[in-house]
N, C-alpha and C positions, 0 to 999 in steps of 0.2 A: 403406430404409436409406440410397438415396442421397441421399434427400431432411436424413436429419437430416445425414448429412456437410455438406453443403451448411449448414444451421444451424448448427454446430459452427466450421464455417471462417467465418460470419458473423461470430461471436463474438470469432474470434481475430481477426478484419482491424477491429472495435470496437474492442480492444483497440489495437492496433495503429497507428493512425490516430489516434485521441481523444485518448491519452493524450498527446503531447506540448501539446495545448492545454489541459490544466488547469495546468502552471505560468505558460503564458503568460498566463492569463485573472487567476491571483493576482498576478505580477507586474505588469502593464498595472493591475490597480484599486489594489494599495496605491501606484503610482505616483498613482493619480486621486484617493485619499485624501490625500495629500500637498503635492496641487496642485500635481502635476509632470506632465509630458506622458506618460514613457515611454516603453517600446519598447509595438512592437503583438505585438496576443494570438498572431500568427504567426512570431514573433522566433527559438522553439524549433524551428522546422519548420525556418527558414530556418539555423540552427546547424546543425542534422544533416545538413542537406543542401549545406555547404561542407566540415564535414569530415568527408562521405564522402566527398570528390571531392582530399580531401588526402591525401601521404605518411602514412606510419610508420614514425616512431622507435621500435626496442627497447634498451635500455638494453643495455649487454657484458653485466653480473652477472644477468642473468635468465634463467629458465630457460624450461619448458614452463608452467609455471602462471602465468607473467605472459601467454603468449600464449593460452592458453584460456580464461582467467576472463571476458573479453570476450562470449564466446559462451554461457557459463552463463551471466552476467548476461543477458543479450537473451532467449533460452531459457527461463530457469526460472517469469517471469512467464506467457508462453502457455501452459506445461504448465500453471500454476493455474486460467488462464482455463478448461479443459478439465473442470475439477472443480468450478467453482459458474456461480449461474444470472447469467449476464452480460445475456442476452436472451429465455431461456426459462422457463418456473416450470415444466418436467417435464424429468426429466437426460437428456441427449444422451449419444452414445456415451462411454466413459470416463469418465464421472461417477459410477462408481460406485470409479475404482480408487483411491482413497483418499480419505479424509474430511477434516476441518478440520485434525487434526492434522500428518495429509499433507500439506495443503496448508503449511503452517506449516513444515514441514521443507525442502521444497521452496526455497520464499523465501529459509528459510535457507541456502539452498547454496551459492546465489549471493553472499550477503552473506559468506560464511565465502571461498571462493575468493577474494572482493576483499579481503579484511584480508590473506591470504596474498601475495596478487600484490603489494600495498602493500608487505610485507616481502622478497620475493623480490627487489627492484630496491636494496634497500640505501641507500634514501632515508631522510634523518632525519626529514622532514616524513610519508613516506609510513607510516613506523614509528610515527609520533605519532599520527597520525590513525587507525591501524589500534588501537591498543592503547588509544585511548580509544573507540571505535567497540564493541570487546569489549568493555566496561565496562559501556556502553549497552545493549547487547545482554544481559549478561550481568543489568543489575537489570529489563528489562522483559521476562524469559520468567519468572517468578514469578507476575506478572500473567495473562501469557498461557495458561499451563496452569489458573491459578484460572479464567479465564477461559471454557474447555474444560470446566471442574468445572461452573460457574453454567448454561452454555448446554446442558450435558448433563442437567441436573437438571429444566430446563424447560422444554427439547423433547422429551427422551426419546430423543435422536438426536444422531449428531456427523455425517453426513451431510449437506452444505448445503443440498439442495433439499428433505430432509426437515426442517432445523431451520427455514426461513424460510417452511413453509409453518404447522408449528406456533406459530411465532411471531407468525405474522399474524393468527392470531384473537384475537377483541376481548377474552378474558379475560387475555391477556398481552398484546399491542401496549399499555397503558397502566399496566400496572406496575411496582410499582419495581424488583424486581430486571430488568426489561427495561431503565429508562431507565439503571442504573446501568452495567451492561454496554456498553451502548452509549457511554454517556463516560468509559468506562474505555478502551475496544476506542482511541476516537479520541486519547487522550492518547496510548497507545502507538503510533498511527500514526507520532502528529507527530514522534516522537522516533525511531523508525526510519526516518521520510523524510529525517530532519536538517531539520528546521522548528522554527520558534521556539518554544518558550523553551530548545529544550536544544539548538541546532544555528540558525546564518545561513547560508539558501543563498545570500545576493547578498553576504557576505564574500567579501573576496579576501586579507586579513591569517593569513597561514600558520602563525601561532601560534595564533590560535583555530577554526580549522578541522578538523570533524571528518570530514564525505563527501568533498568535494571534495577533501580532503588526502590521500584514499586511491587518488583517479585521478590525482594531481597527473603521476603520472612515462608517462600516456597521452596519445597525440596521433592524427590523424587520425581512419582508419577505425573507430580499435579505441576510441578515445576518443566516437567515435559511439557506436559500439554499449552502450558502458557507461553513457552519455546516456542514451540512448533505453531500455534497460533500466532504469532507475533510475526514468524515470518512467511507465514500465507499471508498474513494481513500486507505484508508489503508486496508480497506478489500478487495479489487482485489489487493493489493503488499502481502498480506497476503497468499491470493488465490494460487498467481500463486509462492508463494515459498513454499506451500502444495501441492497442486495438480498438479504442473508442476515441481520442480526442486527436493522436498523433499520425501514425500510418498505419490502418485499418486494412493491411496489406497482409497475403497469404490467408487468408482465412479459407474455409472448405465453402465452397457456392451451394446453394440448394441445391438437390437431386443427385449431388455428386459426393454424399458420402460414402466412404468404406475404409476398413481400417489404414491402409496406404495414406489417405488424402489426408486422413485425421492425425494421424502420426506427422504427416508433411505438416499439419497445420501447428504442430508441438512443436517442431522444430523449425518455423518460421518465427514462431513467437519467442522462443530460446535465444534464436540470434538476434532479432531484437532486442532483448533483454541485455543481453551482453554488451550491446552497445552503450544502454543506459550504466551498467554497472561498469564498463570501460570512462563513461564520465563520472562515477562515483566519485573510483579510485583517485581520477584527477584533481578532483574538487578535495577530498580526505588525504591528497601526498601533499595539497602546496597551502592550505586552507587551516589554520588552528581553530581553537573551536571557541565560541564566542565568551565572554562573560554574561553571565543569565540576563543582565541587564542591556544588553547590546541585542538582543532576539527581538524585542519590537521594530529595531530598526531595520532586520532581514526580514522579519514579517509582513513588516511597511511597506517594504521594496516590492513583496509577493502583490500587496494589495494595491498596491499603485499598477503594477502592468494588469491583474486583471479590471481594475479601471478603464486602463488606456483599451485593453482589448475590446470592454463590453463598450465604449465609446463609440470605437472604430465598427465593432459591429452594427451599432444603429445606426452609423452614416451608410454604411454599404446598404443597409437594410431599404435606406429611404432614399439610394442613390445619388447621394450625394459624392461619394468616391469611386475609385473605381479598381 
């Protein structure tokens, strides 16, 4: 038991650690696509660790929830990490206390607490960016349950470490309601991360701002932490559409833990990542980013393929294709 502890807590400090260098790593190449120098891939580490080390402003008109939304956001990403396979492919303790949809709600928590704290400070910007952030929110959980439907149909399971083992056989890893799901799963990343086409994270113009406009009235510590939560929160959606829906590949096998395999398992999942943030950049060099009102229609798009996917999956289901 102490042992998987031990595995469990590996997980979380992956988590943990990692994630602040996948924006930097997207940041640093579409600068090198551009033929600009940039900042380096350590630029994010070096932000959170100045303002840790700075004051906090709280605004008069705020209350309790502009001061605890900080720590839900940091928080609700490790509880996810807790629920899918980050480095192992058999579930560690608490991986059994809720499924994908839990996990989902979860994310959510955090996300919903920061629109509140955006409007608790009685900021115009903060307000803005909260009530279009809902809107977002509110066209990509359509997708996201269809999505739940297609992945339940054909694995049999909403359980991560049961779906991404039945996913990994060679009769699904190459199908199409698999690959649909999967470019469904990732357009609603991009647009819950605030990534291009429906959100600029390297905007600083407060009229078209929809993430950053919600931490606008945060500073220091607490603006750390919401930092640093915001991009574990992409690296567990990251996670679990590598390691649970896409190629659930390099994971450590049961019995075969030790630090060697766990570390290999860090760096199988790194390199995978890289690949996703190699089509970031592509998508963020050649792609401008939408008008607010043009987002239903890439939403749309998302919820049409996981349509087509949970479709395809009940004919396979009832053999109808093949």
């Amino acid at each position: 038991m102490a042992s998987l502890i031990l595995q469990q807590l590996s997980q979380i400090v992956v988590v943990l650690v990692v994630a602040p260098l996948l924006p930097g790593i997207i940041d640093r190449s579409k600068h090198i696509v551009q033929s600009k120098r940039g900042p380096s891939v350590l630029q994010h580490y070096r932000d959170l660790w100045k303002l840790l080390r700075k004051g906090t402003v709280i605004p008069e008109d705020s209350s309790w929830i502009f001061r605890v939304t900080p720590y839900l956001v940091f928080a609700t990403p490790l509880a996810v990490a807790m629920l899918i396979p980050v480095l192992t492919a058999y579930p560690l303790p608490y991986a059994f206390m809720g499924d994908m949809l839990a996990g989902g709600f979860i994310l959510a928590l955090g996300s919903f607490f920061t629109s509140c704290a955006a409007l608790d400070t009685s900021s115009a910007f903060g307000g803005m960016g909260s009530s279009r952030s809902r809107v977002v929110s509110l066209l990509a959980e359509p997708t996201i349950i269809v999505l739940l439907f297609g992945v339940t149909l054909l694995a049999q399971a909403t359980i991560p470490f049961v779906v991404n083992q039945a996913l990994a056989g060679p009769t699904l890893l190459v199908s199409a309601p698999h690959v649909l799901l999967a470019a469904a799963l990732l357009m609603v990343i991009l647009a819950e991360s605030g990534r291009i086409p429906v959100d600029n994270p390297a905007s600083g113009f407060e009229l078209s701002m929809i993430e950053r406009s919600r931490t606008i009235e945060y500073s220091g510590r607490l603006l750390a932490l919401m930092e640093w939560g915001g991009e574990m929160r992409f690296f567990v959606l990251l996670t679990i559409l590598l390691n649970v829906l896409t190629v659930p590949w390099g994971l450590v096998p049961e019995g075969a833990a030790s630090p060697l395999t766990m570390a290999g398992a860090a760096l199988a999942l790194f390199a995978k990542m890289l690949v996703v943030c190699g089509v970031i950049v592509v998508i963020e060099s050649t792609v401008a980013k939408w008008r607010f009102f043009r987002i239903p229609e890439y939403l749309g798009a998302s919820f049409l393929l996981a349509t087509l996917a949970t479709i395809t999956s009940y004919l396979i289901g009832a053999g109808l294709t093949r």
